[in-house]
C-alpha positions as CSV (number, residue, x, y, z in Angstrom):
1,X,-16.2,10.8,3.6
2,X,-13.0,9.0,3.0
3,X,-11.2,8.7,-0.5
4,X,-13.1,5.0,-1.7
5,X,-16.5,6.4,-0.7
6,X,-16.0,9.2,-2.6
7,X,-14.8,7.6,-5.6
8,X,-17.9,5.2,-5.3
9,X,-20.3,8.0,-5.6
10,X,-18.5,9.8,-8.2
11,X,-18.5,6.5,-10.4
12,X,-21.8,5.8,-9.7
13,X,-23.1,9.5,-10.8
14,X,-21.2,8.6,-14.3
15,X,-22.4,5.4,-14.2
16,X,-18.9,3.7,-14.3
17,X,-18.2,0.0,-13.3
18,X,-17.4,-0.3,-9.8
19,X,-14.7,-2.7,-10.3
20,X,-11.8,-0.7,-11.2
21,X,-12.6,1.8,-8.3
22,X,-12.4,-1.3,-5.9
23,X,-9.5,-2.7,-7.8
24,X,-7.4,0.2,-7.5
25,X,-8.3,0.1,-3.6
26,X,-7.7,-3.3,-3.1
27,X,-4.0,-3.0,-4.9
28,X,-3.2,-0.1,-2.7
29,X,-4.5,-2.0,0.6
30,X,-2.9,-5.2,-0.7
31,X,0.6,-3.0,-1.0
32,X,0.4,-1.3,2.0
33,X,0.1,-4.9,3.4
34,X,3.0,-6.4,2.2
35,X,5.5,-3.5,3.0
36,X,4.7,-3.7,6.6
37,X,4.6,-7.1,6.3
38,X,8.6,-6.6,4.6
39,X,9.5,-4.0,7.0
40,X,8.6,-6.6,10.2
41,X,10.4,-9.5,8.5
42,X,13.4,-6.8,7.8
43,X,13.3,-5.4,11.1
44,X,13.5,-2.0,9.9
45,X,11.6,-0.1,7.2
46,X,12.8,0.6,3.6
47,X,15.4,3.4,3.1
48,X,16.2,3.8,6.6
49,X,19.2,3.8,8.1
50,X,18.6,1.6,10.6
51,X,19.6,-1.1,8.3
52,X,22.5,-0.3,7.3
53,X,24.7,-2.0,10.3
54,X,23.6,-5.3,9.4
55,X,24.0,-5.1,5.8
56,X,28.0,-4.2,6.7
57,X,27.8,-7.5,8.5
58,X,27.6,-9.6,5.5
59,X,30.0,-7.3,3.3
């Protein structure tokens, strides 16, 4: 089982609302998203070095 399905059952056994279980998921998916999505734009993921050359550029 993988880490939502999990928190599904466990919630459901304490009879919880669903919502903040898929809330928290959907924030986490929603992040994960949008830092790919930065990195691609970028052209080179956050706190690498890889970066650093074309920063220089504008300095």
């Amino acid at each position: 089982m993988n880490e939502l399905t999990t928190e599904i059952i466990a919630a459901l056994a304490q009879k919880q609302d669903l919502d903040e279980v898929f809330r928290h998921h959907l924030e986490i998916a929603i992040n994960q998203l949008l830092q790919t999505e930065l990195a691609e734009f970028l052209g080179y993921e956050r706190y690498s070095y890889a970066g650093i050359n074309l920063l220089r550029q504008f300095i």
